[in-house]
N, C-alpha and C positions, 0 to 999 in steps of 0.2 A: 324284684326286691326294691324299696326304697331307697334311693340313698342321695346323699347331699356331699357334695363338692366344697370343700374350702381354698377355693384358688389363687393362689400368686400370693402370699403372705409369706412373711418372716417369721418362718416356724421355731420357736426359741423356746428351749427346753435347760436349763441347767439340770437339770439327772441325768439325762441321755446325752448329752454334749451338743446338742441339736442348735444350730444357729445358721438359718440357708432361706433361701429363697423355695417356697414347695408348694405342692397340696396336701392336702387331707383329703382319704375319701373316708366316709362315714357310712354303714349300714343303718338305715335308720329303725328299723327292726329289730337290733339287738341291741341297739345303741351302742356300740364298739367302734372301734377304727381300725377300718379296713386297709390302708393302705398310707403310706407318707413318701413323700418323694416329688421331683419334677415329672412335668405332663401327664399327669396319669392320667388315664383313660378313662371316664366313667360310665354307666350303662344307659343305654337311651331311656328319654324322659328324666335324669338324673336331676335333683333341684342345684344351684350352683351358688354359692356365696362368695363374691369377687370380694379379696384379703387384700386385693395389692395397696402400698405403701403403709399396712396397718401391720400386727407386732401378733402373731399367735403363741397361747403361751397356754400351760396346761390349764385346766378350770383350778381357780384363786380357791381356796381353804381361809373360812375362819373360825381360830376353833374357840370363842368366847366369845357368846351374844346372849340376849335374854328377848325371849319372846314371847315372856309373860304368861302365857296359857297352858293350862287352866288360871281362872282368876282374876286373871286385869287383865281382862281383856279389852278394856280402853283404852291402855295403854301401847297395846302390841299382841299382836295373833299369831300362831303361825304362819296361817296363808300371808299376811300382811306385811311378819317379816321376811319371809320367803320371797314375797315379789320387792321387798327392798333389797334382799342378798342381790338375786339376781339384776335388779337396775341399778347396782352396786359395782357387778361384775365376779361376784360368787357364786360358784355351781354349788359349794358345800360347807354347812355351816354345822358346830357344835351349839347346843341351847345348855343354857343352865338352871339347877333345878331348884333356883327361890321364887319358884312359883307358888298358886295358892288352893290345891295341898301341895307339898314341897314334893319331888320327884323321886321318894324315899320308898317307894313299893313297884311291883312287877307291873300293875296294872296302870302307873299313871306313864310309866315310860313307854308301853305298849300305848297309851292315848294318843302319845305326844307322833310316834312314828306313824298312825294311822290320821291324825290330821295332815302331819306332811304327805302322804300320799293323795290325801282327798285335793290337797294344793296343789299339788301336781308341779313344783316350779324347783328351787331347791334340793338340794339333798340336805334332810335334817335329822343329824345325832345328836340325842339327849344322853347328859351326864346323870347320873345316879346323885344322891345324898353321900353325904360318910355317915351322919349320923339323923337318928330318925326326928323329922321334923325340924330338922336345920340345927335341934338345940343342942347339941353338942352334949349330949347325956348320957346316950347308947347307940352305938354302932345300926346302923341299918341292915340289911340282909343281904350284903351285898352280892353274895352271888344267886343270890336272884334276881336284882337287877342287875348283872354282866348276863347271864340265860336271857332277859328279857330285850337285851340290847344295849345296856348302858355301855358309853365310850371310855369310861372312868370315873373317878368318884373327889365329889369336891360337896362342900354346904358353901360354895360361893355367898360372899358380902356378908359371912359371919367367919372367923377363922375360928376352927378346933383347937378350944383352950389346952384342952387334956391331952399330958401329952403320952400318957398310957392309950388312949383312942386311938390316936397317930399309930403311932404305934405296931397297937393291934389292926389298924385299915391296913397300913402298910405290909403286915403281913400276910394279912386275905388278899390283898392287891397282888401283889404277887403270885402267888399263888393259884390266882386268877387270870393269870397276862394282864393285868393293867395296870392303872395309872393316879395314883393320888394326886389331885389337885388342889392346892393351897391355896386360898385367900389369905397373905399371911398379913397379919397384924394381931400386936399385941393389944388386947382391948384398954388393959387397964393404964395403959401409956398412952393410946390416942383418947381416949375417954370422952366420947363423945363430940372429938374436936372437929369442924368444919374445912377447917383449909391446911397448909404446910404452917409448921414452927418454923417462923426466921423472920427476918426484915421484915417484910412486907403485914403480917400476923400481928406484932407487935404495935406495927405503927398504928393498923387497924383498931387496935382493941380485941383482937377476936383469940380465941382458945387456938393453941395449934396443936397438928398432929406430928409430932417428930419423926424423921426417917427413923431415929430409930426402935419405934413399933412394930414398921416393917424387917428390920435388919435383923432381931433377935428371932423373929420366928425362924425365916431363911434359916437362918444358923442352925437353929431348933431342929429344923424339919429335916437339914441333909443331913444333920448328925443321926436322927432316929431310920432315915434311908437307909445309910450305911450299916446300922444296926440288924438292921429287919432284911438287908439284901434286898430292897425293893427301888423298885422306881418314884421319884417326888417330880412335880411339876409347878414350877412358880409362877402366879397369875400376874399380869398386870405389873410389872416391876417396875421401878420407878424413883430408887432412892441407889445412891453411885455406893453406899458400903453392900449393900442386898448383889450389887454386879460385880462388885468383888469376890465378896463370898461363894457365886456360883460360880465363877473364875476359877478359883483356889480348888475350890472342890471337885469341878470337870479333871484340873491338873493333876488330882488323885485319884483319880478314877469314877467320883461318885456318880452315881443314875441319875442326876438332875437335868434336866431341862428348864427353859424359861421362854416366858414370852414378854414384847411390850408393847403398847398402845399408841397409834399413832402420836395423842394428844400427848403425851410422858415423853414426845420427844419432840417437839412443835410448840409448847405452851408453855409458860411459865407462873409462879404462882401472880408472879406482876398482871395477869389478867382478873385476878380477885379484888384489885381496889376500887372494882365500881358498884362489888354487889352483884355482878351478872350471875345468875344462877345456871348460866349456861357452862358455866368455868368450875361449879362445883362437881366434886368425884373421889369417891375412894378405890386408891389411893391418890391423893390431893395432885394437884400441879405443883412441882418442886422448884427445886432453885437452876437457872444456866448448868453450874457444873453437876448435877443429877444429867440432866439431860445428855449433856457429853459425852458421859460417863455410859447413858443408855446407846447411845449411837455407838460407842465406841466398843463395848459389848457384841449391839449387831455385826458390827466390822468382821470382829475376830472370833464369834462365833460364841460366844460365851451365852449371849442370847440366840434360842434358836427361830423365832418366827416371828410373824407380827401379829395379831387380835386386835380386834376392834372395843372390845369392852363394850359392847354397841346396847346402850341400858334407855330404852325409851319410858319416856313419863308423860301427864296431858299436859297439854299449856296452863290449866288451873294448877297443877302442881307445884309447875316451873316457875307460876310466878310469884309465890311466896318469899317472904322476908330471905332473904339469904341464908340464915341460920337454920331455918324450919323446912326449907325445899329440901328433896331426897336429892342425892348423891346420884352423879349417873348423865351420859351425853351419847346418844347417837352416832354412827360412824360407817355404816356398812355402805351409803350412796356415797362419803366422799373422801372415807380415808385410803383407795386409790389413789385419786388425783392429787389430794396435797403430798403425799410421798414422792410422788413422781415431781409434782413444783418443786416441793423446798430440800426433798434430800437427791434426787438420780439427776433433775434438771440442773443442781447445783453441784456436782460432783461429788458429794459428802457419802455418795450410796453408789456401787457401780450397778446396772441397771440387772446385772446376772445374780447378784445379792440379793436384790428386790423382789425378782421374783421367785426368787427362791423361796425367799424367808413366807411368800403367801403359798407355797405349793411343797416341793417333796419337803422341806424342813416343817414344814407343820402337819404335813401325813404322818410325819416319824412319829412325831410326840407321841400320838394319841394310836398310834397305826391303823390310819384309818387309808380306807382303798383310792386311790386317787392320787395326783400329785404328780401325774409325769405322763409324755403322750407317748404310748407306743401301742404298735398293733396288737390289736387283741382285748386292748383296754379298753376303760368306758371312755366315752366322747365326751367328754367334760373339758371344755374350754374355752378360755377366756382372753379375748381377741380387743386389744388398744390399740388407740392413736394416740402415738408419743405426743403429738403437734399441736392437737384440737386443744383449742382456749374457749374459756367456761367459765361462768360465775352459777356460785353454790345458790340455789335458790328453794329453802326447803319445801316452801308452799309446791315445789313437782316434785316430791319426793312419794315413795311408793310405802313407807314408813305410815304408823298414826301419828308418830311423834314426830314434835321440830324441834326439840331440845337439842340443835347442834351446835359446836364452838366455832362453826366455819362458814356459819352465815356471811354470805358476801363477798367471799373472795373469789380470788379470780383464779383462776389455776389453766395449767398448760399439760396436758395429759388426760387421759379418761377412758374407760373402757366403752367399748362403743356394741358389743355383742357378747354373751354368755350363754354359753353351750351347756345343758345336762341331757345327757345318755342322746346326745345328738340334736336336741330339740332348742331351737333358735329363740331366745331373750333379746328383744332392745333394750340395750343399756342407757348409763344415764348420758352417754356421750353423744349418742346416737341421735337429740335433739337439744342439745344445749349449747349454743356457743356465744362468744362474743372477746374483742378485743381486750386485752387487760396489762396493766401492769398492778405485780403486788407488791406491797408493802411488807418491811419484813416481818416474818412470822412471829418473834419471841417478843414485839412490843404490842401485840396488837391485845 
């Protein structure tokens, strides 16, 4: 039988309680794991991957990325973003479905799972529509996309105005096991706007988008949750009253879940005075105490994981007038490392948080398989070096796109190997180094 040795590593598991010095042995055949513990034996000819002084940790989950295909496929492919999850340091990622035809029938979701196999690299769950063709008019069929595989259902980067749709999703959701997911924003409040309403908006000249667009849906959504007995899941959050409210509502019991994005807690809207189009996104980059507010959510659980929002576009896209460039920044090669820089490096994160929020708390959301090593399970894992220093260099990125906000920095942390169903990824850590000091993150 095949099998591969993961030896001498800091096996660190927050669901199993697992923090020890071990191996792993892996069947490579079934892709499972065979065994965890000190010295274990393996079987002659066995392959061996020496872990010592590196960090093993279950395979990283993100459950919001876009990878465009069908349709812009210049932009990002499956295989494309597949081999960037994994030089990211992701065995398993969620896709969503504003693609081009939108992910609204049995047969584009079946597409979308038979290119990730033809990639062979990634594990890749596609989200269904809520409604058909994004436009928020009629319901999609959703349980023909759950039969076909969908993970849950969202019209991401457009929110369901109606709130009879909601509604009625939320109760086929249910009903279904799964999981509505919101792009919440009210349209006729952000209306078209490009960046955050505040200071920085005003001084500009530019249209703002006010938190609270996002804040009345939230509200909106747990109220129609709680209505229907169904589960809501908030995208990309990023404004401190939306962190309140799923606060309030966890503390009553509501089915919410939330996630947030590295950049919503690392940027601030002060990065949009130069016009970088690297800095635009919805939902916008907000003010210091948004972000606070986002960390401090993580903290005490109010947010349950982290997402990359990871939305590639071409460099002709990107470099359009600031006003005209789509929405949307990259994130799966290196919103790792700046988490581990600016929030576990700096004590703001404890490092058991961190990986949590990319592993069992983001299985739960969406209940997807994965999320924690124990025997019997798949081999899906995701193996750093706390120590390794690094500058972001998108030109080696495994991405088509460079649309990142984290060009150039320097970072102290990275995943250096990504394990799916046992089969060995170099990551982006794994050739990248160099001495550095950063600069702090919310001025840059």
């Amino acid at each position: 039988m095949p099998t591969l040795l993961l030896k001498n590593g800091r096996v660190f598991d927050p669901s199993s309680k697992l923090d020890k010095t071990a191996d792993i042995l892996i069947d490579l055949q079934s892709g499972t794991i065979e065994g965890i513990g000190k010295n274990l034996k393996p079987p002659p000819g066995a392959e061996m991957l020496d872990c010592s002084d590196l960090l093993v940790c279950p395979g990283f989950l993100d459950i919001h990325v876009h990878f465009r295909e069908p349709g812009f496929t210049a932009k990002e492919t499956i295989a494309s973003g597949s081999a960037a999850a994994v030089h990211g340091g992701f065995s398993t990622v969620v896709t969503m479905p504003n693609t081009d035809p939108p992910l609204d029938n049995s047969s584009a979701i079946a597409y979308q799972y038979l290119k990730a196999e033809q990639a062979g690299m990634a594990r890749v769950f596609p989200m269904g529509c809520i409604t058909k063709g994004r436009a928020g008019e009629e319901l999609a069929a959703l349980g023909l996309l759950a039969r076909a595989g969908a993970v849950g259902f969202t019209d991401d980067g457009a929110c369901v105005n109606s709130s009879f749709l909601v509604r009625s999703a939320l109760e086929y959701a249910r009903a279904l096991g799964k999981v509505v997911v919101e792009h919440c924003e009210d349209h006729d409040l952000s209306n078209g706007a490009v960046m955050h309403e505040g200071k920085v908006s005003a001084a500009l000249g530019i249209n703002g988008y006010p938190s609270a667009a996002e804040e009345i849906i939230v509200a909106r959504d747990i109220r129609l949750a709680k209505l229907a007995g169904a589960r809501i899941h908030v995208q990309h959050i990023s404004a401190k009253g939306s962190v309140s409210l799923v606060r309030e509502a966890k503390k009553k019991g509501a089915k919410v879940s939330a996630e947030v994005a590295p950049h919503h807690l690392l940027l601030t809207d002060e990065c949009c005075r130069d016009f970088d189009a690297n800095y635009k996104m919805n939902p916008p980059l907000r003010e210091p105490s948004d972000l606070d507010a986002c960390l401090e959510g993580l903290l005490d659980g109010t947010i349950d994981c982290f997402a990359s929002d990871h939305a590639p576009h071409t460099t002709e896209e990107k470099s359009q007038e600031f006003v005209e460039t789509p929405n949307g920044v990259i994130g799966l090669e290196t919103n790792i490392g700046v988490l581990l820089t600016h929030l576990v490096h700096k004590n703001k994160l404890p490092l058991k948080r961190f990986v949590d929020a990319w592993t069992a708390s983001a299985a739960r959301v969406l209940d997807l398989p994965g999320g924690s090593l124990k025997v019997g399970g798949p081999a899906d894992v995701t193996i750093l070096d706390l120590d390794l220093r690094w500058q972001v260099d998108p030109a080696r990125f495994k991405s088509k796109a460079r649309n990142c906000p984290f060009a150039g920095w320097k970072l102290k942390g990275a995943p250096v190997y990504t394990l799916v169903g046992g089969k060995v990824f170099p990551a982006i850590g794994a050739t990248m180094k160099v001495p550095a000091k950063q600069k702090s993150a919310r001025s840059r």
